[in-house]
C-alpha positions in Angstrom: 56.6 113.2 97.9 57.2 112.1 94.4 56.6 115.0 91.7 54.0 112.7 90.1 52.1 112.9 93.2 53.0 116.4 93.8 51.5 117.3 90.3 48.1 115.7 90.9 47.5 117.9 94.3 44.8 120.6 93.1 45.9 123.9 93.5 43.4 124.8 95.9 45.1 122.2 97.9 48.5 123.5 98.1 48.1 127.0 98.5 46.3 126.8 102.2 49.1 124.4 103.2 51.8 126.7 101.8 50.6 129.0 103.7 50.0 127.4 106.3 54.3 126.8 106.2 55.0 130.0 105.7 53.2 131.5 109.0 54.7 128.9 111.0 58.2 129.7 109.4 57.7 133.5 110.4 55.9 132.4 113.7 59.7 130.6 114.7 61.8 133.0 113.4 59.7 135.9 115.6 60.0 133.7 118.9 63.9 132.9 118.1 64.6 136.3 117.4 62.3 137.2 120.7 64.7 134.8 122.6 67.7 137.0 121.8 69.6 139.2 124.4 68.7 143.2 123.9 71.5 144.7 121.7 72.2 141.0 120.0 71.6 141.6 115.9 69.7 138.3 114.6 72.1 135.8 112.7 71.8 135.5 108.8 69.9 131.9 109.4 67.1 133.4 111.4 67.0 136.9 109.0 66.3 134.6 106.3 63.4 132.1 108.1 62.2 136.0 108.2 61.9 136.6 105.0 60.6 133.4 103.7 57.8 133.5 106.3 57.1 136.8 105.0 57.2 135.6 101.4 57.0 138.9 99.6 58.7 137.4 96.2 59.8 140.4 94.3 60.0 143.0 96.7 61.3 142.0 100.1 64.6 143.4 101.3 67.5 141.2 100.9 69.3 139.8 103.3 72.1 141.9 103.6 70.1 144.9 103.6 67.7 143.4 106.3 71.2 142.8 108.4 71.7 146.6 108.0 68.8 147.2 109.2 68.8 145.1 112.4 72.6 146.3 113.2 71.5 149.8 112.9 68.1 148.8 114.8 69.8 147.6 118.0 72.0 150.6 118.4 69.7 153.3 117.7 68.9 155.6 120.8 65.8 157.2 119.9 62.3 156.4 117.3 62.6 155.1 114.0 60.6 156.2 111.2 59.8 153.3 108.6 59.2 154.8 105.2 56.8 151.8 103.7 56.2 148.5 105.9 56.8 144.9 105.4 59.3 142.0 106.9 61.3 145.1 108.2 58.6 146.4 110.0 58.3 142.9 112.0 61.8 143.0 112.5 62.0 146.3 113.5 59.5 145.6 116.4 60.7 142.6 117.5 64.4 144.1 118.3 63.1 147.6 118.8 60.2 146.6 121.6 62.8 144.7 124.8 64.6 148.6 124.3 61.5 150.7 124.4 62.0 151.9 121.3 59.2 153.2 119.2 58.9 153.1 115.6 57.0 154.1 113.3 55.8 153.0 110.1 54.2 154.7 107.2 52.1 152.8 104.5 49.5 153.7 102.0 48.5 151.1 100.6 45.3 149.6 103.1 45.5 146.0 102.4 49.1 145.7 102.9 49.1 148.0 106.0 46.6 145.6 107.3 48.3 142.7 106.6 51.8 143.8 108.9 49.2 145.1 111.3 48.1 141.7 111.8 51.0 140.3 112.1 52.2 142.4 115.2 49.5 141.9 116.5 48.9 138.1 116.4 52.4 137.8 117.4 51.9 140.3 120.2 54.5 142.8 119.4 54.0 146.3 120.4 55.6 149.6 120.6 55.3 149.8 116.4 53.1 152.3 115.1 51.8 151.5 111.5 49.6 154.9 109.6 47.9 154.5 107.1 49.0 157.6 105.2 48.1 158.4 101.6 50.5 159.7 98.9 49.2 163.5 98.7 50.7 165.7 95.7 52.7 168.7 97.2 54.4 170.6 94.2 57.2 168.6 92.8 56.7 165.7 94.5 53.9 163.6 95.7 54.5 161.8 99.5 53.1 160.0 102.8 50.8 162.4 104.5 52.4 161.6 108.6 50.6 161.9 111.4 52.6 164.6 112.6 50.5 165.6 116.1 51.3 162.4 117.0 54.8 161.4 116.2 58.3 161.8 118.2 59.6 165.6 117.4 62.4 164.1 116.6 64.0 160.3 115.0 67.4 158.7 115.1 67.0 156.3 112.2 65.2 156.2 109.0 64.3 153.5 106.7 63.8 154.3 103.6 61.8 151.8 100.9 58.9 154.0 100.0 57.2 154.9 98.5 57.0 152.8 94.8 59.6 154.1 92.8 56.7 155.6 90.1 55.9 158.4 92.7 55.9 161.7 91.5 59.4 162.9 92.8 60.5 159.5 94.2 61.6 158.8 97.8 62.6 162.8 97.8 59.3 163.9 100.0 61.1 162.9 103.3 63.3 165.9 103.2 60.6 168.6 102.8 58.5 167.1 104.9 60.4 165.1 107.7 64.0 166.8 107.4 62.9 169.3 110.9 62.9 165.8 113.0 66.1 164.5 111.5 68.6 165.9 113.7 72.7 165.7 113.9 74.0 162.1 114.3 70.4 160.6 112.4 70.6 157.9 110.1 68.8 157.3 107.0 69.6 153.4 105.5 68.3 154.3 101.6 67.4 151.1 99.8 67.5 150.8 96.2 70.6 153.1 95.9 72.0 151.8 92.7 69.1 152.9 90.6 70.0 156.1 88.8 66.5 158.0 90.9 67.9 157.2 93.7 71.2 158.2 93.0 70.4 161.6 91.9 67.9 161.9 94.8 71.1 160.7 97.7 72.8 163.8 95.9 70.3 166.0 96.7 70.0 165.2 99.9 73.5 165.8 100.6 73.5 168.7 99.2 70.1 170.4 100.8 70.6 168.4 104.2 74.4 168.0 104.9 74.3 164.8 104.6 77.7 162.3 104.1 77.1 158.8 102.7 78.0 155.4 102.3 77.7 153.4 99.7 77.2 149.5 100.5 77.1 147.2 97.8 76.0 143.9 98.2 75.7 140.7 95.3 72.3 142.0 93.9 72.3 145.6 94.9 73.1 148.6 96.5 72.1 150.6 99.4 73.2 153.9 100.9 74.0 154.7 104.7 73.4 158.1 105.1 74.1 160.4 108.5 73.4 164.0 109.1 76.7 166.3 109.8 75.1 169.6 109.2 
């Protein structure tokens, strides 16, 4: 199609059969990444059909960091927790559900927990857990309010890309409220690690937590691989 033509297709148009792309994109990269052996992290082609199905310009994870997460994803032994949902969470369940392995997700924004709710479930992926939880002011630092009754006493890996960066105290909440089901050997994958917050917040986490760290750079950023030792 020439751009002429292109140009002269209303808006209104275009947008439903973008759309319309983009689920189907996300649709095939689910069912190839469903076809995979248990264990097998996705290749870079397929992690990327991912994210453009997901299409969350501006804020999805890039692809190195999304590789991160599915190497870590098919070698953890026990629940994730998912600190803010997205493309990660659909990746996270389709690797995480052929190794009965639960994870769960927290989000608090409604509309966007909605929208990877529906997701899973059109696609028919289970064993992912997505709460709505609302940022709730505790002291220093404002964070998701878990449904603690209900989750695993205890979780091997952590993502962490939540909540926004503009929360009171940052990403810092998981500590004071999660740290007791973070045991020896757990995980945390920090994104975002070259901004100076989060800097200062990986710090204090090694400091309060005993935690060691890696630091992974990648062409646009950085993120930090973080494992309790004490």
């Amino acid at each position: 199609m020439s751009l002429n033509i292109k140009k002269l297709i209303p808006k209104s148009i275009k947008r439903p059969i973008k759309e319309m792309l983009l689920r189907r994109s996300l649709r095939v990269a689910i069912e190839r990444m469903r076809k995979l052996p248990a264990g097998q992290v996705p290749d870079r082609e397929q992690l990327l059909q991912l994210m453009t199905g997901w299409s969350n310009e501006g804020y999805a994870a890039n692809l190195e960091y999304l590789e991160a997460v599915a190497q870590n994803a098919v070698r953890v032994e026990g629940p994730i927790l998912e600190c803010g949902s997205g493309a990660t969470t659909i990746l996270l369940g389709v690797l995480c559900e052929k190794r009965n392995i639960e994870v769960w997700s927290l989000e608090h924004s409604e509309p966007w927990r909605q929208r990877v709710s529906d997701v899973l479930k059109k696609s028919d992926i289970s064993g992912v857990h997505v709460c709505s939880s609302a940022l709730v002011e505790q002291g220093d630092f404002a964070w998701y309010s878990p449904p603690l009754d209900r989750m695993p006493k205890q979780f091997s890996l952590v993502i962490c890309d939540g909540p926004p960066g503009s929360t009171k105290g940052g990403r810092y909440g998981l500590l004071p409220v999660m740290g007791n089901r973070l045991p020896l050997g757990s995980i945390i994958l920090a994104d975002d690690a070259g901004r100076p917050d989060e800097a200062r917040l990986i710090k204090r986490w090694e400091s309060e937590a005993g935690f060691q760290t890696e630091l992974i750079k990648t062409a646009t950023r950085k993120y930090a691989v973080m494992r309790r030792v004490s």
